[in-house]
Each structure stands twice: as structure tokens, then as C-alpha cells.
Residue frames relative to the residue before (quaternion, step in Angstrom):
aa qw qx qy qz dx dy dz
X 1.0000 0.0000 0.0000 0.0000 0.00 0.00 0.00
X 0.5787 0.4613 -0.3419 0.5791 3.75 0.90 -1.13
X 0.6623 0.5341 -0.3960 0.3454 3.60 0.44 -0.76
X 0.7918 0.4571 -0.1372 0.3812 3.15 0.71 -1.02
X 0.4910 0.7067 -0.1365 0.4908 3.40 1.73 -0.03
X 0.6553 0.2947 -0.1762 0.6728 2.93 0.91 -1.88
X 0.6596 0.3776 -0.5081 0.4052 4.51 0.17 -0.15
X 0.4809 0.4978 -0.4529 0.5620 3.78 0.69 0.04
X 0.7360 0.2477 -0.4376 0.4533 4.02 -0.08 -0.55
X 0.5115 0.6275 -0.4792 0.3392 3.75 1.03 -0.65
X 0.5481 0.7333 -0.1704 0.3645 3.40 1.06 -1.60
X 0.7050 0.2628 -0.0646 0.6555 3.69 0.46 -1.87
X 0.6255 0.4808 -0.4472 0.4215 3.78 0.42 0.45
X 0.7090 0.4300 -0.2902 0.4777 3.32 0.98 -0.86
X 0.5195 0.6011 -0.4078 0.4499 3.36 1.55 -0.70
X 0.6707 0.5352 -0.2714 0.4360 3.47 0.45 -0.93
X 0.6274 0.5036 -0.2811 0.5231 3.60 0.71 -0.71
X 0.7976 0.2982 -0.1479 0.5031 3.38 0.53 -0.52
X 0.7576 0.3931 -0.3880 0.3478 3.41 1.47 0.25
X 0.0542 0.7296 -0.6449 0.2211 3.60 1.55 1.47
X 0.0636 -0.7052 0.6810 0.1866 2.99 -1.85 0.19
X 0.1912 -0.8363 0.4297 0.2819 4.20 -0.14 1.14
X 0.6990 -0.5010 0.4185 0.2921 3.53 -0.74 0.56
X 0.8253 0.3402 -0.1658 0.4191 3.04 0.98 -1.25
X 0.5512 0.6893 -0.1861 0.4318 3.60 1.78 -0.57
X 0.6622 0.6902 -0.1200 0.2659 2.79 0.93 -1.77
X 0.1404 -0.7541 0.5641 0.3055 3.58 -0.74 0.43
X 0.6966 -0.4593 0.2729 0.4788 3.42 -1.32 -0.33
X 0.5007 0.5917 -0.4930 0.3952 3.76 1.08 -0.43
X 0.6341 0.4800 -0.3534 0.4925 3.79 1.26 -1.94
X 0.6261 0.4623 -0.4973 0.3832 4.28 0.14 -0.49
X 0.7735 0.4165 -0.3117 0.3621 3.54 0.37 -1.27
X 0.3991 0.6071 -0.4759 0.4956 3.86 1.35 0.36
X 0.7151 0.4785 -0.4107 0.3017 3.35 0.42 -0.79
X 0.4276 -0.5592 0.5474 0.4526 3.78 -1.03 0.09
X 0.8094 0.4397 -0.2571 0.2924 3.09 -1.33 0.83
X 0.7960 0.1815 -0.1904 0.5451 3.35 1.76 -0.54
X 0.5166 -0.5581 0.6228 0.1838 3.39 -1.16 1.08
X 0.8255 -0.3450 0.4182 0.1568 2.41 -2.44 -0.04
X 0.5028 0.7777 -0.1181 0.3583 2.77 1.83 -1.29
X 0.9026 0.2388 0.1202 0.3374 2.29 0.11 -1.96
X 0.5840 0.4632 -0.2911 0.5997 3.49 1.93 0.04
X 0.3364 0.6718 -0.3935 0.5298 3.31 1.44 0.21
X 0.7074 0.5662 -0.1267 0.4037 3.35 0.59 -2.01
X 0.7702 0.4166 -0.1036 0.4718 3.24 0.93 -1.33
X 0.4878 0.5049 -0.4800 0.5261 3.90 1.37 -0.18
X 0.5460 0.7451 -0.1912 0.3320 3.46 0.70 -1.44
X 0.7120 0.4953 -0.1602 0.4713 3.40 0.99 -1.45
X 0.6915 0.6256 -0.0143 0.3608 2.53 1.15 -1.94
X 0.4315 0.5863 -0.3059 0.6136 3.59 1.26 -0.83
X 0.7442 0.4193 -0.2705 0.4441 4.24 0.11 -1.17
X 0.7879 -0.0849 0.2462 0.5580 3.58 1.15 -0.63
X 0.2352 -0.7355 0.5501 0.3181 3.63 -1.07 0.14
X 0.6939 -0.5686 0.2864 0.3365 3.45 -1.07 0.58
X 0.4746 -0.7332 0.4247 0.2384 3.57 -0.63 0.66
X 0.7410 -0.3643 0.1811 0.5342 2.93 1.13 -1.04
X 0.6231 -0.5141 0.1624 0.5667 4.08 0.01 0.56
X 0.6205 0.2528 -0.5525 0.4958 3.96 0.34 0.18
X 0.5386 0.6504 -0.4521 0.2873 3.69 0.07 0.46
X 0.6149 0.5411 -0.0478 0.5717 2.64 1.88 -1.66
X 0.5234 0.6021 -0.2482 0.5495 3.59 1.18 -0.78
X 0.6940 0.4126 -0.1103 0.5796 3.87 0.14 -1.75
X 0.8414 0.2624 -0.3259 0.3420 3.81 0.54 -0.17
X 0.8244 0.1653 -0.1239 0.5270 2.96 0.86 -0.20
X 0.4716 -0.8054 0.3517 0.0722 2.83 -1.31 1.42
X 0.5686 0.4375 -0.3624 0.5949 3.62 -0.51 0.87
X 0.6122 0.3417 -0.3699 0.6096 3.87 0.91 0.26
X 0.1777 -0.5236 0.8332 -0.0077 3.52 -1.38 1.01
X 0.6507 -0.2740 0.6030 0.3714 2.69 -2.54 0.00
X 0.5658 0.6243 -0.3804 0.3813 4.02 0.62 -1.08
X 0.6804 0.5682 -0.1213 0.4467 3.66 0.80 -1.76
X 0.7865 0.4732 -0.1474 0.3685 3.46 0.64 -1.61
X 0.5607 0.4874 -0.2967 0.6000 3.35 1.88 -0.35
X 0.7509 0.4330 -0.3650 0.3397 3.45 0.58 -0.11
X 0.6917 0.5073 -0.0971 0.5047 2.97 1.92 -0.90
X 0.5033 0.5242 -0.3037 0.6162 2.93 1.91 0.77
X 0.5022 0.5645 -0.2545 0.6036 3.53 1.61 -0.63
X 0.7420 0.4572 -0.2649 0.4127 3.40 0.96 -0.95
X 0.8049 -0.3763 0.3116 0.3369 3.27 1.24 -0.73
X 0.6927 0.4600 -0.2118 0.5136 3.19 1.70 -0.41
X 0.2406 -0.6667 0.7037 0.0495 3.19 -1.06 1.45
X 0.1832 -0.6137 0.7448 0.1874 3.03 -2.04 0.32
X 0.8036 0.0306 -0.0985 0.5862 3.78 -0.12 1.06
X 0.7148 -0.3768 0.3601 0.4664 3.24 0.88 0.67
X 0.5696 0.6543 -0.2963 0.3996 3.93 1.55 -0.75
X 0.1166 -0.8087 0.4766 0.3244 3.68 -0.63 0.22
X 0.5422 -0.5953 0.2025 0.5573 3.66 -0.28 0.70
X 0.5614 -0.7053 0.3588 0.2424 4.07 -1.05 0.70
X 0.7355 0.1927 -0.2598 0.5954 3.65 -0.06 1.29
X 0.2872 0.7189 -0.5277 0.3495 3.74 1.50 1.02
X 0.3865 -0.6148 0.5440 0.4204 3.42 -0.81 0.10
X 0.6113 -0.6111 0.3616 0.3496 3.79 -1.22 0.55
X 0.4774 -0.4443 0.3677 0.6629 4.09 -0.50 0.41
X 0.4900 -0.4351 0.5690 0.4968 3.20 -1.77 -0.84
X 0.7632 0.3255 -0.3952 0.3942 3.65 0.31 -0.53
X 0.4877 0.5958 -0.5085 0.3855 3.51 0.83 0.78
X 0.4199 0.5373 -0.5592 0.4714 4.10 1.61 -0.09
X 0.3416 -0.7483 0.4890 0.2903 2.96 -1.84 0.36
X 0.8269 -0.2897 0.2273 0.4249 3.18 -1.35 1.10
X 0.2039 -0.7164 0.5960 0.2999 3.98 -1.24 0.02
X 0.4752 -0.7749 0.3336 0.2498 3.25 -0.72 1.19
X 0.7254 -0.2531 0.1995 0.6082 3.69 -0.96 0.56
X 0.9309 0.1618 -0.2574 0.2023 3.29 -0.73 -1.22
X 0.0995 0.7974 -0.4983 0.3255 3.72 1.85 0.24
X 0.8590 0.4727 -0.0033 0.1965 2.11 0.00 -2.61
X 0.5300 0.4387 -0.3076 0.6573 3.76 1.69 -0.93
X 0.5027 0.7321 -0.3953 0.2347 3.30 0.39 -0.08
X 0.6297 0.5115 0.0243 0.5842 2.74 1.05 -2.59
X 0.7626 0.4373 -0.3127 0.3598 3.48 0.32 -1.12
X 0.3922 0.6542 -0.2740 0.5858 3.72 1.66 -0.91
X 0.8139 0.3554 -0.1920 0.4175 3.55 -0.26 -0.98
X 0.6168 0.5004 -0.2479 0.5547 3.67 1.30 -0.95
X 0.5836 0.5161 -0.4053 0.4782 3.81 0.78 -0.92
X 0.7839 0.4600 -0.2788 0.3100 3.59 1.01 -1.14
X 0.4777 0.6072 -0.4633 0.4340 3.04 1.45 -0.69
X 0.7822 0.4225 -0.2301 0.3959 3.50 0.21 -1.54
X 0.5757 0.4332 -0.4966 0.4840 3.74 0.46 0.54
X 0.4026 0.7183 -0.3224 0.4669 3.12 1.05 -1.19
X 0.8591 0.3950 -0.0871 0.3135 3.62 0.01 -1.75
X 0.5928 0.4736 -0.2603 0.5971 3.16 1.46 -1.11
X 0.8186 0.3460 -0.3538 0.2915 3.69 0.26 -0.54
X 0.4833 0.5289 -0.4876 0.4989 3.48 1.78 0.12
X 0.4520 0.6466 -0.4472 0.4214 4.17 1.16 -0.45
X 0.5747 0.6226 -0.2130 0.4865 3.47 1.29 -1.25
X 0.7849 0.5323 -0.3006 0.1015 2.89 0.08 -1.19
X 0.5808 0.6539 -0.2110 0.4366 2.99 1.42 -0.91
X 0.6420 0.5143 -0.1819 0.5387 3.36 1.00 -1.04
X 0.5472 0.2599 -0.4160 0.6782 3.99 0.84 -0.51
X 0.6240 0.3888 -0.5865 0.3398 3.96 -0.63 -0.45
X 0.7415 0.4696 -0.3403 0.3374 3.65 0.30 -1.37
X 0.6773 0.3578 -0.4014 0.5021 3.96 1.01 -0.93
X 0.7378 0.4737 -0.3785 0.2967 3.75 0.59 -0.05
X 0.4252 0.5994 -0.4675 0.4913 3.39 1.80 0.42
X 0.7076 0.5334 -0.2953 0.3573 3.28 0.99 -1.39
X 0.3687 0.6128 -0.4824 0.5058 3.84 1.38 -1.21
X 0.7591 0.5635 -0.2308 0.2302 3.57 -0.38 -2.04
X 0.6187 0.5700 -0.1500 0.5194 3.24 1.40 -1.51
X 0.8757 0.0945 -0.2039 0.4274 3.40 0.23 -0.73
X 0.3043 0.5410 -0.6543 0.4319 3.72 1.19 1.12
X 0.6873 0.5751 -0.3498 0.2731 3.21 0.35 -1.44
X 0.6537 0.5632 -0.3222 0.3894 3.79 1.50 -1.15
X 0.3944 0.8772 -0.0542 0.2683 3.02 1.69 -0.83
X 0.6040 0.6014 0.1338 0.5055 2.23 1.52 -2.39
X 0.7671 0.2705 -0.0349 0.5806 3.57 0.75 -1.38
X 0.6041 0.3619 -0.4887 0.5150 3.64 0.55 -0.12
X 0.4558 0.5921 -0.5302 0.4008 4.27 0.97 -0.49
X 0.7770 0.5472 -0.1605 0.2666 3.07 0.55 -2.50
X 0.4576 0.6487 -0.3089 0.5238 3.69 1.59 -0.99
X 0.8318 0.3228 -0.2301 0.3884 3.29 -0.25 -1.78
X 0.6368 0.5522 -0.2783 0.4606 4.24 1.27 -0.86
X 0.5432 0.5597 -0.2393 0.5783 3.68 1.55 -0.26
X 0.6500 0.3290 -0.3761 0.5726 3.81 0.98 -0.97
X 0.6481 0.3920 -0.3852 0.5272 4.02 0.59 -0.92
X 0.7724 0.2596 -0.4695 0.3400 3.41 -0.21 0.53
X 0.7013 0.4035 -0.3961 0.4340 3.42 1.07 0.18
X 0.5498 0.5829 -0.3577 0.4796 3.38 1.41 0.22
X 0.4577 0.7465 -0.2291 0.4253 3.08 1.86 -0.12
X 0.7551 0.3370 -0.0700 0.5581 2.99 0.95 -1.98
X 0.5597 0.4698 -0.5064 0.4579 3.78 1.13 -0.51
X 0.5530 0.4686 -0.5487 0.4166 4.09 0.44 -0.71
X 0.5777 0.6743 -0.3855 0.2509 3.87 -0.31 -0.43
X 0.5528 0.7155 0.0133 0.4269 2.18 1.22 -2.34
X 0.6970 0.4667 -0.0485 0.5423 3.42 0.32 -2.10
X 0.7928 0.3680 -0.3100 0.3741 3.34 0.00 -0.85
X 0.5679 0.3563 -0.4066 0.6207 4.08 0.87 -0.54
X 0.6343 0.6092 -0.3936 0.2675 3.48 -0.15 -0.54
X 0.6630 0.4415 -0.2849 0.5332 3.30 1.80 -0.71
X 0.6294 0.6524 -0.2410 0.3465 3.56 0.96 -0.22
């Protein structure tokens, strides 16, 4: 199972590695893959690109319009390199974090197992509170049908006495 896991992250790593796209390489089909650029705007960027290739992402920025600094981080998140560069102050892909190692991972899963008992027995809980009111409830009737029936035997007690001089 671990085996198979850790070749799936190998997998979406290589996938990632191979899904850069360089500004300067790219055709207009590889731009319009990327999230974030259009027709438009990969138009815009062949166009530029024809005058010169990009130096480097403020080049790419300063030439072409419809890319901010705002844009170029996302479209670097997405995948687009200029020289192979991703644009500086992008966050990192996600499938570029690394993997959590074995015991992380028993870790997280340990802590989740607890959470989810945890949960099921507070689901419980109610239900043991409610049959242990009821238990509680009918000792307690218990209690008073005893106290009832020990109240008539003692007053049939004191009335026999009672009864018995009374004939005399």
C-alpha cells in the first residue's frame, strides 16, 4: 500500500516537472493550457515575442500588456516559466512540497483515528446519558413503589394492635 502511494507522488511529480510552460518556447496552443491565459493574451505574448525573447519576467511584465506583477505570480503558480525561471516571490506549485515522510504520515493518521473515535463516542454520548436517566428513573420508581408498599405493612401493623384490644 505505502508502495503504491509513494509511486503515485513520484508520478504527480514528474507530471509537474514536465508540466512548465517557457514563455519563450511555447506555442500558442502550449500558452492557452496555462490557467490564466487566453487567446488574448497568448496572442499578445507571440507578438512580443517575434521582437525578441523575454529576458526574464519583468521583461515579460513591461511588455506585455494584461500581465501585472499580480498575474505573473499566478501564471507562474500555474506553470509558466520564462527561461525555465519561475516568476520571483510566486508561491511554489503544490506538487513541488515534499511528500510527508512515513512517520508524519502515521502520525496524522494516529491523530485522525483519534479525532474520529473521539466523535463517534461524543454521537454516543447522548444516547448513554438518556438510557442512564431512564435506568435512574425507574430505580427511583422502584424506590417508591418499595416505600408505598413498607408504609401500608407498617400501618397494617399498628392497626392489628389496635384491632386486637379493641376486641376485648
Amino acid at each position: 500500500m505505502l508502495k503504491k502511494i509513494l509511486a503515485i507522488l513520484a508520478m504527480l511529480y514528474a507530471m509537474s516537472a514536465f508540466a512548465a510552460v517557457d514563455v519563450n518556447k511555447a506555442s500558442a496552443a502550449d500558452l492557452d493550457s496555462v490557467k490564466g491565459i487566453g487567446p488574448a493574451i497568448s496572442a499578445k505574448i507571440i507578438e512580443e515575442r517575434k521582437k525578441g525573447p523575454f529576458k526574464d519576467w519583468n521583461d515579460l511584465v513591461s511588455r506585455v500588456k494584461g500581465i501585472g506583477e499580480t498575474s505573473a505570480a499566478k501564471l507562474s503558480e500555474a506553470g509558466l516559466t520564462v527561461n525555465g525561471a519561475a516568476y520571483p516571490g510566486a508561491p511554489a506549485k503544490a506538487e513541488a512540497k515534499p511528500a510527508k515522510t512515513d512517520a508524519k504520515a502515521a502520525a496524522a493518521d494516529d491523530k485522525k483515528a483519534k479525532v474520529d473515535k473521539k466523535a463517534k463516542e461524543e454521537a454516543k454520548a447522548p444516547a448513554a446519558e438518556e438510557k442512564k436517566a431512564k435506568a435512574e428513573e425507574k430505580k427511583a420508581k422502584a424506590e417508591e413503589k418499595k416505600a408505598k408498599a413498607e408504609a401500608k405493612q407498617a400501618k397494617a401493623s399498628a392497626a392489628a394492635p389496635a384491632a386486637s384490644a379493641a376486641k376485648k
